[in-house]
Residue frames as qw, qx, qy, qz and C-alpha x, y, z in Angstrom:
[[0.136, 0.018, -0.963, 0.230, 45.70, 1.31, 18.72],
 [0.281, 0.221, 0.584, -0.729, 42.72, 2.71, 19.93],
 [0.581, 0.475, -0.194, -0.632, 40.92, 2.39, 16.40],
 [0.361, 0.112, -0.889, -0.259, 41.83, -0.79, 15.98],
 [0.028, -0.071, -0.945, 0.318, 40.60, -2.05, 18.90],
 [0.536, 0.466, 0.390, -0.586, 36.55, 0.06, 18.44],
 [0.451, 0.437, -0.595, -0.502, 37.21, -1.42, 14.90],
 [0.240, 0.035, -0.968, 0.057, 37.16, -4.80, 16.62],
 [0.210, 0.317, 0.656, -0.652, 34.61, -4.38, 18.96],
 [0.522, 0.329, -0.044, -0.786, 32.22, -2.98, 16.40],
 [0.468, 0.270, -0.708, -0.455, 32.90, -5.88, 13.89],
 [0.186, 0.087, -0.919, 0.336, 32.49, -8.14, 16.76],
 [0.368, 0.261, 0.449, -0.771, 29.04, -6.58, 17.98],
 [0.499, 0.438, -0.410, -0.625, 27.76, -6.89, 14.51],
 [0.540, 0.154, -0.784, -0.265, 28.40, -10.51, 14.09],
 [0.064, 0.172, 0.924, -0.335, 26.97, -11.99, 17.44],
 [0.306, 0.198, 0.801, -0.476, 24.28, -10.05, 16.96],
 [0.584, 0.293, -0.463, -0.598, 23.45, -10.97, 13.44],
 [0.565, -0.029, -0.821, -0.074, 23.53, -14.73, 14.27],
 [0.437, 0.007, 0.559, -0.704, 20.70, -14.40, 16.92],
 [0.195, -0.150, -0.900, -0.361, 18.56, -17.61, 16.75],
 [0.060, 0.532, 0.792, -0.293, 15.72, -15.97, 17.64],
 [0.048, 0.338, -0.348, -0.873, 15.42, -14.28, 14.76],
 [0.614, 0.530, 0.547, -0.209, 11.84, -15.19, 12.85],
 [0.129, -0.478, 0.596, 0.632, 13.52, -15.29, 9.49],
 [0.275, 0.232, 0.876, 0.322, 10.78, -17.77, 7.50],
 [0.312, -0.053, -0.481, -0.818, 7.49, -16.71, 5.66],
 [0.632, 0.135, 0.597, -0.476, 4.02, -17.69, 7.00],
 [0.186, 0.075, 0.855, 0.478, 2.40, -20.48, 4.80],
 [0.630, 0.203, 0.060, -0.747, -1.35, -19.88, 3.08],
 [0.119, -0.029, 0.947, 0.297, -2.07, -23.54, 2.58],
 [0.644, 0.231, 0.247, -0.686, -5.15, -24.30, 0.40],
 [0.302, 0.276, -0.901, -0.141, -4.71, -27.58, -0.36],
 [0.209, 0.143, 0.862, -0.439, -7.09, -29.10, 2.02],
 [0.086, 0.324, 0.882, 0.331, -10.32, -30.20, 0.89],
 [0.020, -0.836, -0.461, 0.296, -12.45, -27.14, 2.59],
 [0.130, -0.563, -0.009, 0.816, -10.50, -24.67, 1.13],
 [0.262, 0.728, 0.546, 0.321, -11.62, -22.09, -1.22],
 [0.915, 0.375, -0.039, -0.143, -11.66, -20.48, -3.32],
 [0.598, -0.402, 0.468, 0.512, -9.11, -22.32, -5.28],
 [0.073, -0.452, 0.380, 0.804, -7.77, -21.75, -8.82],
 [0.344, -0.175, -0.662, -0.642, -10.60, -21.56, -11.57],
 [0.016, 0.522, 0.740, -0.423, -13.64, -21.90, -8.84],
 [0.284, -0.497, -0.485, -0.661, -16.69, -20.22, -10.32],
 [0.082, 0.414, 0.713, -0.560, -18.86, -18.12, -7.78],
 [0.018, 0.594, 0.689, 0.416, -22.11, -16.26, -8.72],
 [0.061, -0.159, 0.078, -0.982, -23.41, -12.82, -8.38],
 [0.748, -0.348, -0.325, -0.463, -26.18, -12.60, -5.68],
 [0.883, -0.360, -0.301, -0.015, -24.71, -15.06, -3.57],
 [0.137, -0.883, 0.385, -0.230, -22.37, -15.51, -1.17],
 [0.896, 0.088, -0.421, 0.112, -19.20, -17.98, -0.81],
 [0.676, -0.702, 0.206, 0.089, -17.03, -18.55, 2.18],
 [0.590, 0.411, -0.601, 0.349, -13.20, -18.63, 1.48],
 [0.861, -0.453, 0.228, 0.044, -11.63, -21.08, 3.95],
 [0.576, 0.519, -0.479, 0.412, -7.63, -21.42, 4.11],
 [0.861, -0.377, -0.263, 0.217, -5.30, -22.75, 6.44],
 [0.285, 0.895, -0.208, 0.271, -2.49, -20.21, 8.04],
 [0.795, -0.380, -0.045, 0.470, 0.58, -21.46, 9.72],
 [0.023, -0.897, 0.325, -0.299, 4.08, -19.60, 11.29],
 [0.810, 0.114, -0.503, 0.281, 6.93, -20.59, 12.76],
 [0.054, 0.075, -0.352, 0.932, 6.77, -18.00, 15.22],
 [0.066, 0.475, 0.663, -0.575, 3.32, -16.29, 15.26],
 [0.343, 0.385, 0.509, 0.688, 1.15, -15.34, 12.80],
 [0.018, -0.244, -0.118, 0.962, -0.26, -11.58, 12.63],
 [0.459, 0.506, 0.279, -0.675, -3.15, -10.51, 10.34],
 [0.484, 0.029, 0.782, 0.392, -4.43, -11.18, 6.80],
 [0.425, 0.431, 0.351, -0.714, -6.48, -9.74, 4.48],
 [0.505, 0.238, 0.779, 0.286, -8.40, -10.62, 1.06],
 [0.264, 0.499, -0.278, -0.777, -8.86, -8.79, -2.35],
 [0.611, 0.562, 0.555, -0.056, -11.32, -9.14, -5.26],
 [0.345, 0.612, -0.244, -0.669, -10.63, -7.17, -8.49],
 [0.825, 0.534, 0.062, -0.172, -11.64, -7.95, -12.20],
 [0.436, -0.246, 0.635, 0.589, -8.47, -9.55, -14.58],
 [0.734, 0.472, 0.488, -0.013, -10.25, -8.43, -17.77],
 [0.491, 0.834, -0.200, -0.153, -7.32, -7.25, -19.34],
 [0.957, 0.221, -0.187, 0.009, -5.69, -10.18, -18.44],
 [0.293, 0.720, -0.531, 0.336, -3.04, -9.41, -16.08],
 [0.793, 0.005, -0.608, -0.032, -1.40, -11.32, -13.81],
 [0.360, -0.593, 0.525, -0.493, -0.81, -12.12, -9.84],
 [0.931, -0.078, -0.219, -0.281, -1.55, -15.75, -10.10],
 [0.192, -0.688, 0.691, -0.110, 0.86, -17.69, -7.77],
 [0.766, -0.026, 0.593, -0.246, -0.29, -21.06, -8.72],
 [0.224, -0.322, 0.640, 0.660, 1.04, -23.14, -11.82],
 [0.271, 0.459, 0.844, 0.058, -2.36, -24.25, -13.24],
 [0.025, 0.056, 0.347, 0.936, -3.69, -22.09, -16.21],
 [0.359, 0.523, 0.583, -0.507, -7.43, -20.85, -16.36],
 [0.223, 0.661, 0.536, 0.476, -9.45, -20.70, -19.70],
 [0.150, -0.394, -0.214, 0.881, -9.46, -17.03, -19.99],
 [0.401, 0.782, 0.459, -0.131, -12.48, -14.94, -21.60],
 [0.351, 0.680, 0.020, 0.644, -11.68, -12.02, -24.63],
 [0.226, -0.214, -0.274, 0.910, -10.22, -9.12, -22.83],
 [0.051, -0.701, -0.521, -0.485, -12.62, -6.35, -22.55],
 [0.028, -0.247, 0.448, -0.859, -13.19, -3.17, -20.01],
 [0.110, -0.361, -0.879, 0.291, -15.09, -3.34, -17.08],
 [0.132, -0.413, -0.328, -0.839, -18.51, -1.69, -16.03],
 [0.511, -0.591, 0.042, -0.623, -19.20, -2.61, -13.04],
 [0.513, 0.329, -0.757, 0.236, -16.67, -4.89, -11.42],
 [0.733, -0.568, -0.314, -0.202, -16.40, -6.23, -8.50],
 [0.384, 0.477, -0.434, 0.661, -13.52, -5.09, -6.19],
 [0.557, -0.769, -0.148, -0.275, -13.41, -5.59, -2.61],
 [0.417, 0.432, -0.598, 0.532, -10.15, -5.52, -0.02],
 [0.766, -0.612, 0.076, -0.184, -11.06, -6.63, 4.11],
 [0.386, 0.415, -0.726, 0.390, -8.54, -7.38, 6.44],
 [0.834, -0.395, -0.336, -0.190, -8.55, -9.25, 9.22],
 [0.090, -0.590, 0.737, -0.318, -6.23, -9.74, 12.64],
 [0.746, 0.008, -0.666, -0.032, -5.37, -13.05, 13.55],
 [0.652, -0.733, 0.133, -0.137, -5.55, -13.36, 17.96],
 [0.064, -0.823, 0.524, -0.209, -2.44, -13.22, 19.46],
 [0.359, -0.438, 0.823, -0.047, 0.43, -16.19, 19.84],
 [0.883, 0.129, 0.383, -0.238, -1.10, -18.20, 17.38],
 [0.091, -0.527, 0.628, 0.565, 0.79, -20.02, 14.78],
 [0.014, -0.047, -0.801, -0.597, -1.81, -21.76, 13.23],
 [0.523, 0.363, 0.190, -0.747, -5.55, -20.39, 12.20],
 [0.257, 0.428, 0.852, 0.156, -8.42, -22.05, 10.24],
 [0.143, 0.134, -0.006, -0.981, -9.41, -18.67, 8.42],
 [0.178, 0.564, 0.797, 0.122, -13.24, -18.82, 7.37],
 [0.119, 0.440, 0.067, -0.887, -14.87, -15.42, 5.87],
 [0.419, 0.673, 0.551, -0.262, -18.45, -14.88, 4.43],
 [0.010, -0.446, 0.235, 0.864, -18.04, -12.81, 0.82],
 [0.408, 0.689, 0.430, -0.417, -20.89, -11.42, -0.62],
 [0.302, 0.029, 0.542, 0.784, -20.60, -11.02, -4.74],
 [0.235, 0.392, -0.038, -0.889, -22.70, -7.93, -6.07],
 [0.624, 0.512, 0.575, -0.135, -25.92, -9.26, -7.75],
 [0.521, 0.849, -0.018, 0.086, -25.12, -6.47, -11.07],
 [0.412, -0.538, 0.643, 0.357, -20.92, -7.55, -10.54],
 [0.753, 0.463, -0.224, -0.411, -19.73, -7.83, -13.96],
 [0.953, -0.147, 0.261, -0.036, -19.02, -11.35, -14.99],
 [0.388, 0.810, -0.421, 0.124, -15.73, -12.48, -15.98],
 [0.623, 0.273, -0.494, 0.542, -11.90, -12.93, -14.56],
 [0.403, -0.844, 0.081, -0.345, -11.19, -12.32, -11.30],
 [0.529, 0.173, -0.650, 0.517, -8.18, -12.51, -9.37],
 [0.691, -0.659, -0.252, -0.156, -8.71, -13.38, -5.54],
 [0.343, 0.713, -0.321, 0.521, -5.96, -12.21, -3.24],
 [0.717, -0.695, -0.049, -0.025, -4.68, -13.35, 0.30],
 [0.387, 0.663, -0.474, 0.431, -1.99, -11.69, 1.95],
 [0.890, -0.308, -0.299, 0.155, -0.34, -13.27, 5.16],
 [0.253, 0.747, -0.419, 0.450, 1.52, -11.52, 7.73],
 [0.619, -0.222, -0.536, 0.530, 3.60, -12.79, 10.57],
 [0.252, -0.956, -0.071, 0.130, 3.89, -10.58, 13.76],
 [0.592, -0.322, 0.214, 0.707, 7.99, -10.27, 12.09],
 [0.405, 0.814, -0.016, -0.416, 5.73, -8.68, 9.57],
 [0.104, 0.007, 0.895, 0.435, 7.42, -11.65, 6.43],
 [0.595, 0.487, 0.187, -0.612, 4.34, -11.65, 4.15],
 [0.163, -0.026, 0.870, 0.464, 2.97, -14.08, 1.44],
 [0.549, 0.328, -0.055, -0.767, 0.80, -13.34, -1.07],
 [0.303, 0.154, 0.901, 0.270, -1.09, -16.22, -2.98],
 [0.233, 0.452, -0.142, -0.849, -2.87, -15.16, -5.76],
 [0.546, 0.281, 0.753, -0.233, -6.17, -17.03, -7.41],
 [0.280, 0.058, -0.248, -0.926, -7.57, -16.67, -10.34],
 [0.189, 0.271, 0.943, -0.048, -11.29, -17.55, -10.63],
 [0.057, -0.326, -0.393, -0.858, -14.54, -16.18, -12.23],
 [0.350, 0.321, 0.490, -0.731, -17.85, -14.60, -11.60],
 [0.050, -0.075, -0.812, -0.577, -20.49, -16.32, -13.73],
 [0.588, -0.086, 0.091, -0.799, -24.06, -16.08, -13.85],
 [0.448, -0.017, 0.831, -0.328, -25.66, -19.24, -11.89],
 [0.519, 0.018, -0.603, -0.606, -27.34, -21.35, -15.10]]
């Protein structure tokens, strides 16, 4: 009798307090749809200079930290989360890529941010593919990755 009844109890403990509705169960969004953002998919920047990526971050809760990656795509793999194809160059190896990774925290209790960050491209960055990278984390710590592709060209 006694096993049933911590058999109940347990099963019982379990299910109230799986169906807690204050559970942060969703995914922050990375919206770059808006007319400031950047980049977006196939944008051209230039070596030398420096472009600003701008994205929008929302939560349904609260959002936590982000950060952003450069690396080269000349052998043509893939991370691209977006359905729109890019003209892609031959494959080929690199020699001096460009490759950077920065994170960022996002101030506390917000659920939506207006991200804005300065990135410098290497003046001798070789030119090419490049896949841009922004990960998104809530403070439930859900993460979304969105995943660019765009190039580095030499400013004609």
């Amino acid at each position: 009798m006694m096993r049933i009844f911590l058999s109940v109890l347990m099963i019982s403990f379990f299910l109230f307090s799986s169906c807690s509705d204050d559970k942060d169960d969703m995914y922050p969004v990375v919206d770059m749809s808006g007319g400031d953002a950047f980049p977006v998919n196939c944008s051209v920047v230039h070596p030398g200079e420096t472009f600003t990526f701008r994205a929008v971050f929302t939560d349904n809760e609260e959002l936590d930290a982000f950060s952003i990656e450069a690396h080269d795509n000349f052998d043509h793999h893939t991370h691209s989360t977006d359905a729109v194809e890019c003209e892609m160059e031959p494959e080929r190896n690199p020699v001096n890529p460009f490759h950077m990774i920065e994170e960022y925290n996002i101030p506390s209790g917000l659920t939506l941010y207006e991200a804005e960050v300065d990135v410098f491209v290497p003046e001798d960055a070789d030119t090419g593919d490049y896949h841009f990278m922004v990960r998104l984390t809530d403070a439930a710590g859900w993460q979304t990755l969105k995943g660019i592709a765009i190039k580095i060209l030499p400013r004609e």
